[in-house]
C-alpha positions in Angstrom: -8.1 -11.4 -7.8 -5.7 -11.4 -5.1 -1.8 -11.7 -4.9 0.7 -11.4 -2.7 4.2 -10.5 -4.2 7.3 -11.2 -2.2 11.1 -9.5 -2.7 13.7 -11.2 -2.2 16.2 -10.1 -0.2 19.9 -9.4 -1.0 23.0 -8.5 0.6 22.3 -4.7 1.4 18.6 -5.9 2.7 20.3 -8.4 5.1 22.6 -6.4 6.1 19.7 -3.9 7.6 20.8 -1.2 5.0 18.2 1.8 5.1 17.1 2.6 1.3 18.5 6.0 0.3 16.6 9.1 1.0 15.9 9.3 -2.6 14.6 5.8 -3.1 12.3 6.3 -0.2 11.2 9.5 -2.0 10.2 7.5 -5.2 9.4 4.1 -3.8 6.6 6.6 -1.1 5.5 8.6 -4.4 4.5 4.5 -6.2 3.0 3.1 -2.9 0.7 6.4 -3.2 0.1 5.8 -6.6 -1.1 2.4 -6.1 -2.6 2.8 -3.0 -4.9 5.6 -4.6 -5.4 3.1 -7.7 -6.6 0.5 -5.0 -4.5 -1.9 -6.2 -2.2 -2.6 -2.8 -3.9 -3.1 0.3 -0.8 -4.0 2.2 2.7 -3.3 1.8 5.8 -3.3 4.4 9.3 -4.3 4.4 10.8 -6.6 6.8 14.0 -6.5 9.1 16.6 -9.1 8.2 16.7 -12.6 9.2 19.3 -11.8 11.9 15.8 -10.9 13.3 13.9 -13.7 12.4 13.1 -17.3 13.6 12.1 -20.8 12.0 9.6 -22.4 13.7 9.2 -26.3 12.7 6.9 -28.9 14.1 7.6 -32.5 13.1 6.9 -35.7 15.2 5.1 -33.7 17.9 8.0 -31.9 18.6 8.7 -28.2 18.0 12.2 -26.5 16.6 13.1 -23.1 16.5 16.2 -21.5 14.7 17.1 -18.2 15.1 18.4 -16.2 12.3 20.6 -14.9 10.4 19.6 -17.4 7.7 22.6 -18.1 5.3 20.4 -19.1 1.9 19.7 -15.6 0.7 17.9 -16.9 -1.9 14.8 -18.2 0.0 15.1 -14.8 1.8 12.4 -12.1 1.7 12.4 -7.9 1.9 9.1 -7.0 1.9 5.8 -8.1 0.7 2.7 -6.3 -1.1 -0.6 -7.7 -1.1 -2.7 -6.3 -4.2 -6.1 -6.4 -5.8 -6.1 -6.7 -9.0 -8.4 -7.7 -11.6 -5.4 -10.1 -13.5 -2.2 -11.9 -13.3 -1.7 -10.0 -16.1 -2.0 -6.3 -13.7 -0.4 -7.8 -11.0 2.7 -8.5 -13.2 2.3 -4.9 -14.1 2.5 -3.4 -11.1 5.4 -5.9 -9.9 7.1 -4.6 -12.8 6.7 -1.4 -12.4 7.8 -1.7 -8.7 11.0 -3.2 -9.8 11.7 -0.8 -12.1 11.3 2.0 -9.0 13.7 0.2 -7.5 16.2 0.1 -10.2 16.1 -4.4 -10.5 15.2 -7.0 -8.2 13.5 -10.3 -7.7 9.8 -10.6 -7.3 7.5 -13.5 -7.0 4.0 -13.3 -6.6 1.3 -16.1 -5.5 -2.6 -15.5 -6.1 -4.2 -15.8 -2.9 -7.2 -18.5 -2.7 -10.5 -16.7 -2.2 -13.7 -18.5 -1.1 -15.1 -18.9 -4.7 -12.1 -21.5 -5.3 -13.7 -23.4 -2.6 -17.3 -23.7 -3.7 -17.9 -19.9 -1.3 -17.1 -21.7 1.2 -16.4 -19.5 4.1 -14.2 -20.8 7.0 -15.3 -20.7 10.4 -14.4 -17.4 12.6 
């Protein structure tokens, strides 16, 4: 099974504040841990929204808003796609993240594969 799990973003994350050199020690320490377990194929974090842009198509016609983005709460840090073999692990693993990190807020979405469409494959 595959999930992505999202962080949301806060204040210090908005404000494009740099981790502390010993957070990056431990958060670089669990990426390498799950990396080697083969349970996170992907992981980054992301700038701000001050950095960011909406793009919205309605009626044929095309908006886009620049950020910063005021609703922190629909706001994201980073993202980490994993491969797990439950929900169950992949709440594990969030968990564990979290706790590296001393708290936060994670949500994390299971990513269709083609067996929840019959195997259907779509085109390349």
């Amino acid at each position: 099974m595959r999930f992505m799990g999202v962080l949301k973003a806060d204040a210090d994350s908005e404000a494009g504040v740099a981790p502390s050199p010993e957070l990056m020690e431990k958060m670089g320490k669990f990426i390498e841990e799950v990396m080697k377990a083969g349970v996170v194929k992907s992981t980054d974090g992301l700038h701000p929204s001050s950095k960011a842009s909406r793009i919205k198509v309605a009626n044929g016609k095309v908006q886009v808003t620049d950020g910063p983005f005021t609703e922190t709460k629909e706001l994201i840090a980073s993202y980490a796609l994993l491969e797990v073999k439950s929900k169950t692990e992949a709440i594990h693993w969030t968990t564990r993240f979290l706790e590296v990190l001393g708290g936060g807020e994670c949500t994390i979405y299971q990513i269709f594969d083609p067996e929840d469409f019959g195997g259907c494959h779509p085109p390349t």
